[in-house]
C-alpha positions in Angstrom: 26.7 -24.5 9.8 26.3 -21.5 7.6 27.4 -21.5 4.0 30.2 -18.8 2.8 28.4 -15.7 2.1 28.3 -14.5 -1.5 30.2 -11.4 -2.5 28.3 -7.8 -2.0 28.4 -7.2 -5.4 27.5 -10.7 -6.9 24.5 -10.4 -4.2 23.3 -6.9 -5.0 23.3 -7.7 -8.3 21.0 -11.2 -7.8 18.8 -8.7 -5.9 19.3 -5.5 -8.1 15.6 -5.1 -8.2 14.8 -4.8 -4.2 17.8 -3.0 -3.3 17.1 -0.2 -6.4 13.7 0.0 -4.6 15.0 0.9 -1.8 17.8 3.2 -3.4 15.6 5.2 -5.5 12.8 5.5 -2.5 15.9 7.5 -0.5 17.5 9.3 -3.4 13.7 10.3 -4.5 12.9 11.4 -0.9 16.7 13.2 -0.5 15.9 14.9 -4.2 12.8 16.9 -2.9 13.6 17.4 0.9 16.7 19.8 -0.8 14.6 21.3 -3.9 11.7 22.1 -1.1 14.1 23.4 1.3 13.4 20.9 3.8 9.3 20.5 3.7 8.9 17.6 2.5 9.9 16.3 6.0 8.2 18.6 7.6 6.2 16.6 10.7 3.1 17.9 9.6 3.8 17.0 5.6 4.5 13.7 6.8 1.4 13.1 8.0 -0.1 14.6 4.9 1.9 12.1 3.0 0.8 9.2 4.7 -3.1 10.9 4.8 -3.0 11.1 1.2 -1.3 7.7 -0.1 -3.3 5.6 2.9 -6.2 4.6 0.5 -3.8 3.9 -2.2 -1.3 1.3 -0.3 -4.4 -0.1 1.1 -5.8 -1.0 -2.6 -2.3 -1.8 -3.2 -2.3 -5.1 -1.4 -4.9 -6.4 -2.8 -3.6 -5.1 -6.5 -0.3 -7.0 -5.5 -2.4 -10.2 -5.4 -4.9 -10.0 -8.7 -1.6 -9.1 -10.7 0.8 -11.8 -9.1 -2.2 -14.3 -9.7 -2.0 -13.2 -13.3 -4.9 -10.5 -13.6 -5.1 -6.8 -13.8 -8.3 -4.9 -11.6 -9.0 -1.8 -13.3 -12.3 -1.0 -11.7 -10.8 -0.4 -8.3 -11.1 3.9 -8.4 -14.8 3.5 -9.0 -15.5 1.0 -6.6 -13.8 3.4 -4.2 -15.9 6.2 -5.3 -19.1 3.9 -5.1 -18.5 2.8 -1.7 -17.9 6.4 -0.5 -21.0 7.6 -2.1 -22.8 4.6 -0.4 -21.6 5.5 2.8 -22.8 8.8 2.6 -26.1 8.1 1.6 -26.7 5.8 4.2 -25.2 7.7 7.1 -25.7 11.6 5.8 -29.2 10.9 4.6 -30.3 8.0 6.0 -29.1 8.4 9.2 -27.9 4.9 10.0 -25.0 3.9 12.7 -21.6 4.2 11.4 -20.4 0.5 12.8 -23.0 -0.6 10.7 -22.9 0.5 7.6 -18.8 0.5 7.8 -19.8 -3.3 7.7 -22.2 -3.4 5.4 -19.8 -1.2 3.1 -17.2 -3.7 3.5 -19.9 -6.3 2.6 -21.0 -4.6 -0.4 -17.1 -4.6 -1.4 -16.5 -7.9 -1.3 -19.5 -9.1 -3.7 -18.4 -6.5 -5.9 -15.1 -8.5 -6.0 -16.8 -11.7 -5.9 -19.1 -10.7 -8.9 -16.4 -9.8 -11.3 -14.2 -12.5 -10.1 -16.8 -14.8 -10.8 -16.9 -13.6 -14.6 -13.2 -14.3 -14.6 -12.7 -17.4 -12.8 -15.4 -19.4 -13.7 -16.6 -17.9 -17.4 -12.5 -17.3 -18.5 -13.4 -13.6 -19.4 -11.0 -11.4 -19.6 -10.2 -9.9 -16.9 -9.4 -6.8 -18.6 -12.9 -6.8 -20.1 -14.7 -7.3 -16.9 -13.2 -4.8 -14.4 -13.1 -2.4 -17.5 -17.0 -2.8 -17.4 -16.8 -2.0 -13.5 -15.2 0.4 -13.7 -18.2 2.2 -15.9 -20.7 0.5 -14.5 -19.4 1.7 -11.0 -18.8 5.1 -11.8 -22.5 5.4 -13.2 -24.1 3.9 -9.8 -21.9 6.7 -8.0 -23.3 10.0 -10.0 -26.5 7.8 -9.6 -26.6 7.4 -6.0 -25.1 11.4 -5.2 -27.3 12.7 -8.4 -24.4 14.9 -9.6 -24.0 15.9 -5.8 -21.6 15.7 -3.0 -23.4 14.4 -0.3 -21.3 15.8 3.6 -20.3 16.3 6.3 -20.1 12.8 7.8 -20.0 12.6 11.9 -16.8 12.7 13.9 -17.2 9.0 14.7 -16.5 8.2 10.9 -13.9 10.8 10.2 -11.5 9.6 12.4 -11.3 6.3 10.2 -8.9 9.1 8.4 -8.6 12.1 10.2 -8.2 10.7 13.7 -5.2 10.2 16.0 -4.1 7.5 18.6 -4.1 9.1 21.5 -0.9 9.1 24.1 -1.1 6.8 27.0 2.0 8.2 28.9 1.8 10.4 31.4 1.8 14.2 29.4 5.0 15.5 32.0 7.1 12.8 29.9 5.7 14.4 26.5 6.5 17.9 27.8 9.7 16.9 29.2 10.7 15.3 26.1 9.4 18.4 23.7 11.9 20.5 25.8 14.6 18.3 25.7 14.0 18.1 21.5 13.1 21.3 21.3 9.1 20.8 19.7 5.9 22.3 21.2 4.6 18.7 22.2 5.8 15.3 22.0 3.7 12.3 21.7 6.0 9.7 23.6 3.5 6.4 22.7 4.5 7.6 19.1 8.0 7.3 19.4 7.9 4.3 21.7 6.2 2.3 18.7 8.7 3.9 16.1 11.5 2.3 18.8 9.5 -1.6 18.5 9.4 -1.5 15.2 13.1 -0.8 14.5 14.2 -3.2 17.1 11.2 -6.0 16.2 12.8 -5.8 11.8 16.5 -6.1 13.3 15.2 -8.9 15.5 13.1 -10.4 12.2 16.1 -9.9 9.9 18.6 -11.9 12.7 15.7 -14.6 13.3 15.3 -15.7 9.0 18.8 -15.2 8.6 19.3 -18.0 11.5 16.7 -20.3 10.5 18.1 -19.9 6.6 22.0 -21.1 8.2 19.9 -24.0 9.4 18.5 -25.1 6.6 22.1 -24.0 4.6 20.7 -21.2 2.4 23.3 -19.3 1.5 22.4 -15.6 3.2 23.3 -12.2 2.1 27.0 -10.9 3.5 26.3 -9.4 6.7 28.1 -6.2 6.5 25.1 -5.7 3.5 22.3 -7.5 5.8 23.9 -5.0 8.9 23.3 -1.9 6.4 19.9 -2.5 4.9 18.7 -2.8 8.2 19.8 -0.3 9.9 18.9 1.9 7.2 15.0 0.9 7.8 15.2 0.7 11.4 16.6 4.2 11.4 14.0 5.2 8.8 11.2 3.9 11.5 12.9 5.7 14.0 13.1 9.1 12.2 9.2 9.2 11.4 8.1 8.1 14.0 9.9 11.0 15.7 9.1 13.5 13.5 5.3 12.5 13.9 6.1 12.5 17.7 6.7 15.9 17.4 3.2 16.7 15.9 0.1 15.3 16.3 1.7 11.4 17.3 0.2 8.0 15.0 -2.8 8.6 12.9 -5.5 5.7 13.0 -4.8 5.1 9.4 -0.7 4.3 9.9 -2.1 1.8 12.1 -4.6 0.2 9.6 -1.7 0.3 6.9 0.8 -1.5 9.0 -1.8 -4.6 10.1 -2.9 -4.8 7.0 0.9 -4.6 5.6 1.9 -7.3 8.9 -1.0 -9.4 7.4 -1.0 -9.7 3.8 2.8 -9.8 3.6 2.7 -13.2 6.1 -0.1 -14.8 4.1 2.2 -14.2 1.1 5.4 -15.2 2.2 4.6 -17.8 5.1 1.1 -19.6 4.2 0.0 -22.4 1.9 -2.9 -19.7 -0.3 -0.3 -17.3 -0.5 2.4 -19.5 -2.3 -0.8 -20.9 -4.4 -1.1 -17.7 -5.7 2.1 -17.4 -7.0 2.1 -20.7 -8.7 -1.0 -19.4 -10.3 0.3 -17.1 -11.8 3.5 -18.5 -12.7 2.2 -21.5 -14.7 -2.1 -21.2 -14.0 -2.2 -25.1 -16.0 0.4 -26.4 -13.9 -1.2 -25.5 -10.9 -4.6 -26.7 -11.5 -2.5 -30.2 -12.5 -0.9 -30.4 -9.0 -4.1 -30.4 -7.7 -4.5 -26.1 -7.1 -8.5 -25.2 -7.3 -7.3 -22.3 -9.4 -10.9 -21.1 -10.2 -11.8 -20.7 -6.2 -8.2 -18.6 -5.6 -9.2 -16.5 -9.2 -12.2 -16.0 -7.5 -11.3 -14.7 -4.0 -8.4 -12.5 -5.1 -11.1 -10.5 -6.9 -13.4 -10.7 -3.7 -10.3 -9.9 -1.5 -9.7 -6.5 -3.6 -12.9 -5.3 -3.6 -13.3 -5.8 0.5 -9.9 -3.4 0.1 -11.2 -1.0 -2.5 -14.0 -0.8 -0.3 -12.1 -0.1 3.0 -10.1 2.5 0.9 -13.2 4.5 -0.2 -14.4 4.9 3.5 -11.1 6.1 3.9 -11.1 8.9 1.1 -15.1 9.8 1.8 -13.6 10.2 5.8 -10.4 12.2 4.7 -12.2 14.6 2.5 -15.8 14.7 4.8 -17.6 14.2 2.0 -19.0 11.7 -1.2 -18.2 13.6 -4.4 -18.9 12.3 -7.8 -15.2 12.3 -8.8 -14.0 10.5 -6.1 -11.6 7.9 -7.0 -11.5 9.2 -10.3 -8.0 7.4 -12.5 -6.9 6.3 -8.9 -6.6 2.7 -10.1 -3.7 4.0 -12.8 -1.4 4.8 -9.1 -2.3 1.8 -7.4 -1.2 -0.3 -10.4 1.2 1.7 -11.1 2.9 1.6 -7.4 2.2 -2.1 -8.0 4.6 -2.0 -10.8 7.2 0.2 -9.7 7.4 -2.2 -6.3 8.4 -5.1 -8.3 5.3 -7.3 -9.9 6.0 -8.7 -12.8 3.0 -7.9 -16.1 2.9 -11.8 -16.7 2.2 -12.8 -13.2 3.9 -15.0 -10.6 6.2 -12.5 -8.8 6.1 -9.2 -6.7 6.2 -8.4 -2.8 4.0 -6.8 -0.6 7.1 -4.9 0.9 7.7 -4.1 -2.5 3.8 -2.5 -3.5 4.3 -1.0 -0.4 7.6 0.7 -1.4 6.2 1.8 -4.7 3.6 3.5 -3.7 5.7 5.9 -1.4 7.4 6.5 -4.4 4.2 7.6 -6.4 3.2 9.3 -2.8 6.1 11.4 -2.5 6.5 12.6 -6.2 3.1 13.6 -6.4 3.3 15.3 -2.7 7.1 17.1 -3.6 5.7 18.0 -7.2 3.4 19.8 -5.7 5.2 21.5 -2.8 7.6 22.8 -5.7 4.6 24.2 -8.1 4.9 21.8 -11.2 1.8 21.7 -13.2 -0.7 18.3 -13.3 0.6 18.2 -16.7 3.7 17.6 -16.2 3.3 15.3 -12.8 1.4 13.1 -15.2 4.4 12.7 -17.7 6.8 12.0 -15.3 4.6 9.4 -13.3 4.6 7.6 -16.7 8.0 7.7 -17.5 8.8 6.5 -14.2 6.4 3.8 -14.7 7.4 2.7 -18.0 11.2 3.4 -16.8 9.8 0.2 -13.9 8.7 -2.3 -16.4 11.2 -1.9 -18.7 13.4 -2.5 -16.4 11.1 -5.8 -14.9 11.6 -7.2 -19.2 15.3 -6.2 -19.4 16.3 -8.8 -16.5 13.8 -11.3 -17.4 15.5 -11.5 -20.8 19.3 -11.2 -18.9 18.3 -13.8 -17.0 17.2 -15.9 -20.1 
């Protein structure tokens, strides 16, 4: 039978951190839809939104790891930018099949990974040290391998890793019926039918853990809260996926992002190596005591963040059709900054895939509504680190409450 609910307030405040997340995602977004007069919502700045932050959610996930397993990765821009520029040379001016060098790109990433890792893991340097000396040593290969040039176009078969659309298997008199009835041009009805899955399968989620936790008599959130936070997503789901709908329907990258999400969040929250990794980094001597081969899992977050840096750089060479020297340039200061802002704590042992995810819409859609309203680099760079600093000093505040 399930225990008495906790209050709403006694449980937002045992959770202040996700549900601020969430908060200040929607107050952020509801800030620059009015000060842009409604573009930032805009179907086709949507998509922009998610072209532009795809590479840096991706190299989130793997961020999320290296800093809950106690490290920092700050080589992870010029990996990207290497990668790109590899790509480039071996399909622009080599000529070689894009299937192949996508895996032998991805290849290349992980013994990147694995090379640094193995620095950390097995020769305890820091790890600061070592991706610091990637991240120079990575960012000299790539002026190296373009020779101070961009190196483009790439063929269509590799663009639409970025650019590229799933196309609608529906029968196009429902689309045009349905753009009518909405009032758009087109409508992409496979589009909206996944936006409708995915709201019902997180209601269907939510209801299924908060069933199994009454069986096991964890106490669960009220359920007037539990009701409201997610609706709230579903209806989020629901709302881009319809405004995408009424453009150009999925891109191929929203689909990489959300297996890739659907993936690393279930090895974190539901497999043996994911909760290893968090007792790494909560107590790394502890671990290795209770029997943890700490040095392998040190080793294969790194390898597991380069395969991602890697997959992000063919991502950004395919967005912008080209390998330019300056690709991926200070990229690793968002991704561990969205890392941050989602939730990860500096000394390791805590943060949520969700909760990278989350921060780096919030980094995506300052940077995209700073923009749209004209404000300077300048001053996009001062507020991105105020915000960030705002995050972790808010991460040291309840760790010493809760002391």
């Amino acid at each position: 039978m399930e225990k008495t609910s906790p209050s709403i307030k006694s449980h937002l405040k045992a959770h202040m951190r996700d549900f601020g997340l969430l908060f200040a995602l929607i107050a952020i977004m509801a800030f620059f839809q009015i000060a842009t007069g409604g573009i930032l919502l805009r179907p086709v700045n949507i998509t922009n939104l998610l072209l532009q932050n795809s590479y840096i959610i991706i190299m989130a996930l793997g961020m999320l790891i290296v800093i809950v397993a106690g490290h920092i990765d700050l080589s992870v821009g010029s990996v990207m930018g290497f990668i790109g520029a590899l790509a480039a040379v071996m399909i622009v001016s080599a000529g070689l099949p894009v299937p192949l060098v996508i895996l032998v790109c991805l290849i290349a990433g992980g013994i990147i990974g694995g090379a640094q890792g193995y620095f950390v893991a097995f020769w305890r340097i820091p790890p600061f040290i070592v991706t610091l000396a990637g991240m120079l040593v990575f960012r000299g290969l790539s002026l190296w391998l373009l020779e101070g040039q961009s190196i483009g176009p790439f063929p269509k078969e590799f663009q639409v890793l970025s650019t590229g659309f799933v196309p609608d298997v529906f029968p196009a008199a429902w689309g045009a019926a349905l753009a009518e009835l909405v009032g758009a041009r087109k409508f992409n009805v496979l589009c909206f039918v996944l936006g409708l899955i995915a709201a019902i399968s997180v209601v269907l989620m939510g209801l299924k853990k908060r069933s199994r936790d009454a069986e096991y008599g964890i106490v669960s959130e009220p359920l007037s809260l539990f009701w409201a936070r997610n609706l709230i997503v579903a209806g989020a789901l629901v709302f881009l996926m319809f405004k995408l709908a009424t453009f150009r329907g999925v891109p191929n990258v929203l689909v990489t992002m959300a297996i890739l999400i659907g993936i690393y969040a279930f090895i974190t929250e539901r497999t043996v190596i994911g909760r290893r990794v968090y007792a790494l980094g909560g107590n790394e001597k502890a671990a290795k005591l209770s029997g943890i081969k700490t040095e392998r899992l040190n080793f294969m977050a790194f390898v597991n963040m380069g395969v991602l840096a890697a997959l992000a750089g063919l991502i950004f060479a395919a967005r912008l059709n080209s390998a330019t020297p300056k690709a991926g340039f200070a990229l690793e200061l968002d991704v561990i900054a969205a890392v941050f802002i989602g939730g990860a704590s500096m000394s390791g042992g805590s943060g949520k895939i969700i909760g990278a995810v989350v921060g780096a819409f919030i980094m995506g859609v300052m940077n995209n509504g700073m923009s749209i309203l004209g404000i300077g680099i300048d001053y996009q760079q001062v507020i991105k680190g105020l915000v960030l600093l705002a995050a972790v000093f808010f991460d040291v505040y309840n760790k010493q409450k809760q002391g």
